[in-house]
C-alpha positions in Angstrom: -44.1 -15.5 27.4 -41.6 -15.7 30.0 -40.6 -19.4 29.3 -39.9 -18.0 25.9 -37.1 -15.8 27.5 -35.8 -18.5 29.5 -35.6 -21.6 27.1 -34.5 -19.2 23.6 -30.9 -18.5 25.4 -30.5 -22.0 26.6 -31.4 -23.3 23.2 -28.9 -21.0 21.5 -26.2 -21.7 24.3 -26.7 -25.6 23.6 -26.1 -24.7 20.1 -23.3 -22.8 20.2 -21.8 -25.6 22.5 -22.3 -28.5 20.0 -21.0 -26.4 16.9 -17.8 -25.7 18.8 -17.8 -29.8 19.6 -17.6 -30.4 16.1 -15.0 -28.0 15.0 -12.7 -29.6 17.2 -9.5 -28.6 19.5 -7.7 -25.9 18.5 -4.4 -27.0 17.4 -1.7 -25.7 19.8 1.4 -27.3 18.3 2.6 -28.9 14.8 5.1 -31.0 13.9 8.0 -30.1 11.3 9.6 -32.8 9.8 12.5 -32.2 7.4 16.8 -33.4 6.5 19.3 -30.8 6.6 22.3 -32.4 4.5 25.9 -31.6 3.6 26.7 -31.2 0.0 30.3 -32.4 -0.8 32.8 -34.0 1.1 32.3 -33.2 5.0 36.2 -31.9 6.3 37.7 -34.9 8.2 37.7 -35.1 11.6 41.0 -34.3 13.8 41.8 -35.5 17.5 41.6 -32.7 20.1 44.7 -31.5 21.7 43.6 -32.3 25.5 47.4 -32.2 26.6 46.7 -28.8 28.7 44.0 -30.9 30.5 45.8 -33.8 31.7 42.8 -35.2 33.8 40.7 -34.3 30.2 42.7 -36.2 28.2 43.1 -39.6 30.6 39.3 -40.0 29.7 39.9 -40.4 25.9 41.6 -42.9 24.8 41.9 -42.8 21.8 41.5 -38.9 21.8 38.2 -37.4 20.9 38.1 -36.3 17.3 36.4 -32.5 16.2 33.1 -32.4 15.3 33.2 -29.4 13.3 30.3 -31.1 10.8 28.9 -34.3 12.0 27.5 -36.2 9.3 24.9 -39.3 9.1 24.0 -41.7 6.2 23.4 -39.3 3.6 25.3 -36.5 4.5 22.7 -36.0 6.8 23.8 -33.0 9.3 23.5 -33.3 13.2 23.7 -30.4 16.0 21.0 -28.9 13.2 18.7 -25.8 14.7 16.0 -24.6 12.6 14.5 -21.2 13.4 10.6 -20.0 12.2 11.0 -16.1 12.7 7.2 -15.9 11.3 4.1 -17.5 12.2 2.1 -18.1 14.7 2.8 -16.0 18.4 4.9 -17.5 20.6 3.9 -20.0 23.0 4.9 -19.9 26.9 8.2 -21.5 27.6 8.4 -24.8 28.8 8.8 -24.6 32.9 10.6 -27.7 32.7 14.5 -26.3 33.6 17.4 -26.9 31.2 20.4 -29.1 31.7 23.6 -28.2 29.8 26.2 -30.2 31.4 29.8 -32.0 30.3 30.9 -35.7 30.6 34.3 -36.8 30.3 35.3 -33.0 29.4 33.1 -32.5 26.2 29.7 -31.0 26.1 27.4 -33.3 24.1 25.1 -31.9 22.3 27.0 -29.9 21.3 23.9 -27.3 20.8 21.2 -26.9 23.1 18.0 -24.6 21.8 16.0 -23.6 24.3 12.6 -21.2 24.4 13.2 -18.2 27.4 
């Protein structure tokens, strides 16, 4: 009678254990995969006035150009941020730190999303 109360909750904890096998990891992430694209004519581009940063404006020659809407083949759009406001609760912010830094005077990208 007693073995009967010892092996009944290892059986049922050996079961329980190879149904949950089966189902699989929870999925903690997804992917989203998409194109954001310009319809018309994107503006053209126009060189930046650097003459109040002489030091700026030694760096670009020619002159950096606006980048007001960056376009690809397609009218594809870059510098795109998509935001999901419903779904699934948040996940922990990445520990990894964040880098937002400028070369030659211009911050490229020119967004930076980040989770806080």
């Amino acid at each position: 009678m007693r073995l009967k109360y010892v092996v009944l909750p290892l059986v049922v904890v050996l079961a329980v254990s190879v149904l949950a096998s089966l189902a699989g990891p929870p999925a903690d992430t997804g992917t989203i995969e998409g194109k954001v694209t310009y319809t018309g004519t994107p503006p053209k581009m126009k060189p930046i006035d650097m003459s109040k940063e002489p030091t700026c404006a030694k760096e670009h020659n020619p002159p950096e150009m606006t980048q007001n809407v960056v376009t690809g083949p397609g009218n594809a759009l870059q510098y795109v941020v998509v935001y999901i406001s419903a779904g699934e609760p948040p996940s922990p912010a990445p520990s990894q730190a964040v880098r937002y830094d400028q070369k030659g005077c211009m911050y490229i990208p020119h967004v930076l999303p980040m989770q806080v």
